[in-house]
Structures are given as structure tokens and as C-alpha cells.
N, C-alpha and C positions, 0 to 999 in steps of 0.2 A: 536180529531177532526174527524168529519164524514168522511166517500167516500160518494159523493155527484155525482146522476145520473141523466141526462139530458134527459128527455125522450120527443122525439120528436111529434111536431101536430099531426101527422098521429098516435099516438099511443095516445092519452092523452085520448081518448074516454075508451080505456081500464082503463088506470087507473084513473077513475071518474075525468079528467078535471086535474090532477097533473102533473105539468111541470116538476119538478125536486124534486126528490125524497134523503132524506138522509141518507144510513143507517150508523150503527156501525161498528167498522172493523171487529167485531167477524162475523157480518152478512154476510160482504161483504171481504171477503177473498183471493177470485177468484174469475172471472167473475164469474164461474159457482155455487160458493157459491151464489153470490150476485143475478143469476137469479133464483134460488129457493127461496129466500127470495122474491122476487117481484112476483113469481109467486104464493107463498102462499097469500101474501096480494091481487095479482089481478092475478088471474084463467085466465084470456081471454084471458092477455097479451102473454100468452105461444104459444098461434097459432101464433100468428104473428112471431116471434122473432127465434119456434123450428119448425122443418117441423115432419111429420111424424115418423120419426124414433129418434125422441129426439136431432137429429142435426141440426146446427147454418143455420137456411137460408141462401142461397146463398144473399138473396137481405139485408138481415142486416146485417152493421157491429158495430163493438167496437173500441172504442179509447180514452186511457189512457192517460192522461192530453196530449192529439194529438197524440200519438204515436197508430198507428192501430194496434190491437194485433195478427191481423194475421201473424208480422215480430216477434211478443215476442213467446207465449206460447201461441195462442190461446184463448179456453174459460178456460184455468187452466193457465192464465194469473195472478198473485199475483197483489192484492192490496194492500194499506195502508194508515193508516191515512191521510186524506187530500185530497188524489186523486180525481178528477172528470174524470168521466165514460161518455162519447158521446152514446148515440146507435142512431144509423145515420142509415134509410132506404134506397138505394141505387133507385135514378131515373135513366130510360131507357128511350130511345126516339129517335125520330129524323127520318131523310132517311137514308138508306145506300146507298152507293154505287153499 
């Protein structure tokens, strides 16, 4: 059974228009397995998702059938068959105080 990823509007331009993507688990192993295979398949998607120095945006996160992998392991968070992957862009906004 796939890991199956949910890639959200704001990113679907990168990957030419694909909502949700499936890979294999050999693919998708760890997060960080599974964004090297997405970012082989779509190059753009890597600015959005890594900042300069190869690390997780502070404004994107991950989350593993709902569990945000910032409480697990991060991006060397373990997948496995079945799992669906969120990558949820984080909105800002509003007044402060």
C-alpha cells in the first residue's frame, strides 16, 4: 500500500496541477526520504518547502495520519505503508495587540 501525500493549492503549481501524490515506501521512508523523491520529480517544489540552508521552513509543516512530526522525529520522522502525509503551509495574519 502507498504513503499517500497531500499537497496543498498553494503548492499544486509546482507539481504541475497534482493534488495528492503516491509514492512506494521504499520512496517514502522518512519524511526526508519522501522529499527527495518529490523533489526529484518537481525541482520547484524544494524552494517552497526547504529554506536556504536545506532546512524545513519555519511556515511549512508535516503531519502523519494528523500527528504533526514536529512532537515525533521531525523530517526523519518513519513512514509506512498506508500512511498519508499533510504538508500544510502555515497562514499568518490579522492585528496584534
Amino acid at each position: 500500500m502507498p504513503v499517500s501525500i497531500q499537497i496543498p493549492t498553494l503548492f499544486k503549481q509546482q507539481t504541475e496541477g497534482v493534488s495528492e501524490i503516491d509514492l512506494e515506501p521504499s520512496e517514502a521512508s522518512t519524511i526526508h526520504v519522501m522529499l527527495d523523491t518529490l523533489f526529484e520529480r518537481y525541482p520547484s517544489l524544494e524552494e517552497k518547502i526547504l529554506d536556504k540552508n536545506g532546512k524545513q521552513q519555519r511556515c511549512v509543516n508535516f503531519f502523519v495520519n494528523g500527528l504533526d512530526v514536529r512532537f515525533i522525529k521531525g523530517l526523519e520522522s518513519s513512514l509506512s505503508d498506508g500512511d498519508e502525509v499533510m504538508i500544510v503551509p502555515a497562514i499568518a495574519g490579522g492585528i496584534g495587540d
